[in-house]
C-alpha positions in Angstrom: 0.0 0.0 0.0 1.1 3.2 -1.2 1.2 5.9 2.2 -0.3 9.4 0.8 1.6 12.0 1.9 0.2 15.6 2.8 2.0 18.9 2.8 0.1 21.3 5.2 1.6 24.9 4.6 0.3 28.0 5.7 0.8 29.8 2.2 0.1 31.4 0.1 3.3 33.1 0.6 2.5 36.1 -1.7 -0.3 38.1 -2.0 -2.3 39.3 -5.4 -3.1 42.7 -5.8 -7.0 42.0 -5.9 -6.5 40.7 -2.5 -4.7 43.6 -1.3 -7.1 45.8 -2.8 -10.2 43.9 -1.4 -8.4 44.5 1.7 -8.8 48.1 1.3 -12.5 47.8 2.7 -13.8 47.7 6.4 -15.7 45.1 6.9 -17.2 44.6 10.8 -18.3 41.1 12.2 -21.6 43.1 12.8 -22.0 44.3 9.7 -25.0 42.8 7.4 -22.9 42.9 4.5 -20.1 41.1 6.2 -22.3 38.5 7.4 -24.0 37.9 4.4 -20.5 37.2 2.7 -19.3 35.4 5.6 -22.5 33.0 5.6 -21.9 32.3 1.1 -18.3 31.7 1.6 -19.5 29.2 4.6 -21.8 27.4 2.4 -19.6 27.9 -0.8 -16.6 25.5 1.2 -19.7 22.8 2.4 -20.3 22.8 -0.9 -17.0 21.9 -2.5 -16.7 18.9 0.3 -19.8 17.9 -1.1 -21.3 18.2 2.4 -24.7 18.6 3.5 -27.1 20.5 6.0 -25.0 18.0 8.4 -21.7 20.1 8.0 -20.6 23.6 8.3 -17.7 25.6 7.5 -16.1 27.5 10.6 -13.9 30.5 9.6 -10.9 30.6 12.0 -9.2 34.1 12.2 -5.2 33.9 13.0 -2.3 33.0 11.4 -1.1 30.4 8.8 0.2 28.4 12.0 -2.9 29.1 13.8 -4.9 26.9 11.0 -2.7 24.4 10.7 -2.3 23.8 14.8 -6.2 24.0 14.2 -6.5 21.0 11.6 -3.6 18.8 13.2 -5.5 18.9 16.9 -8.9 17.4 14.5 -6.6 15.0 12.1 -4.0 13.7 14.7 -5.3 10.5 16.4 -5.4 11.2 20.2 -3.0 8.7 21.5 0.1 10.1 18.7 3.1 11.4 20.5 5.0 14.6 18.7 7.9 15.1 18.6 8.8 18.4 19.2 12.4 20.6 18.3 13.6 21.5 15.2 11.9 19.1 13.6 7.8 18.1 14.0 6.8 14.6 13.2 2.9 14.0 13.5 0.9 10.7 12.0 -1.7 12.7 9.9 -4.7 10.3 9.9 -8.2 11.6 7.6 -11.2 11.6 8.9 -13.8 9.8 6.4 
C-alpha cells in the first residue's frame, strides 16, 4: 500500500493585488454585509466537500500556524506522540 503524503503549509506566501485591494475595505463582524459574505463563503466550502445540512464551515481568524495547529488537533489520532524541536513529526490520519 502506497502511504499518501500531505504537505500542510500556511501559504500562500505572496499576495495578489486583488486581494490587497479587497483588503482596502472595512468590513465589521456586525456588519449585514459582512455577514452575508461570511454566511456564502461558509456554504460555498460545504459545498466543494460535497457536504450537507449535516456540516458547516467554521472561519478561523489567526495565522497560517494558527490553522494548521487547528487542523492537526482534529486530524491527529489522540493517542500520537510529537515530537517536538527542530523538527515536528505528526501521524496525519483523515477523517472519512
Amino acid at each position: 500500500m502506497t502511504k499518501k503524503t500531505l504537505l500542510f503549509t500556511p501559504g500562500p506566501l505572496t499576495t495578489s493585488t486583488k486581494t490587497k485591494k479587497s483588503m482596502l475595505n472595512d468590513w465589521g463582524s456586525w456588519d449585514d454585509d459582512f455577514n452575508d459574505i461570511t454566511k456564502d463563503i461558509r456554504n460555498r466550502l460545504v459545498k466543494i466537500i460535497k457536504g450537507n445540512k449535516n456540516y458547516t464551515c467554521i472561519p478561523l481568524q489567526g495565522s497560517g500556524s494558527f490553522g494548521i495547529e487547528a487542523m492537526i488537533i482534529n486530524f491527529v489520532k489522540k493517542k500520537v506522540k510529537a515530537q517536538t524541536g527542530v523538527k515536528l513529526e505528526l501521524e496525519i490520519v483523515l477523517v472519512e
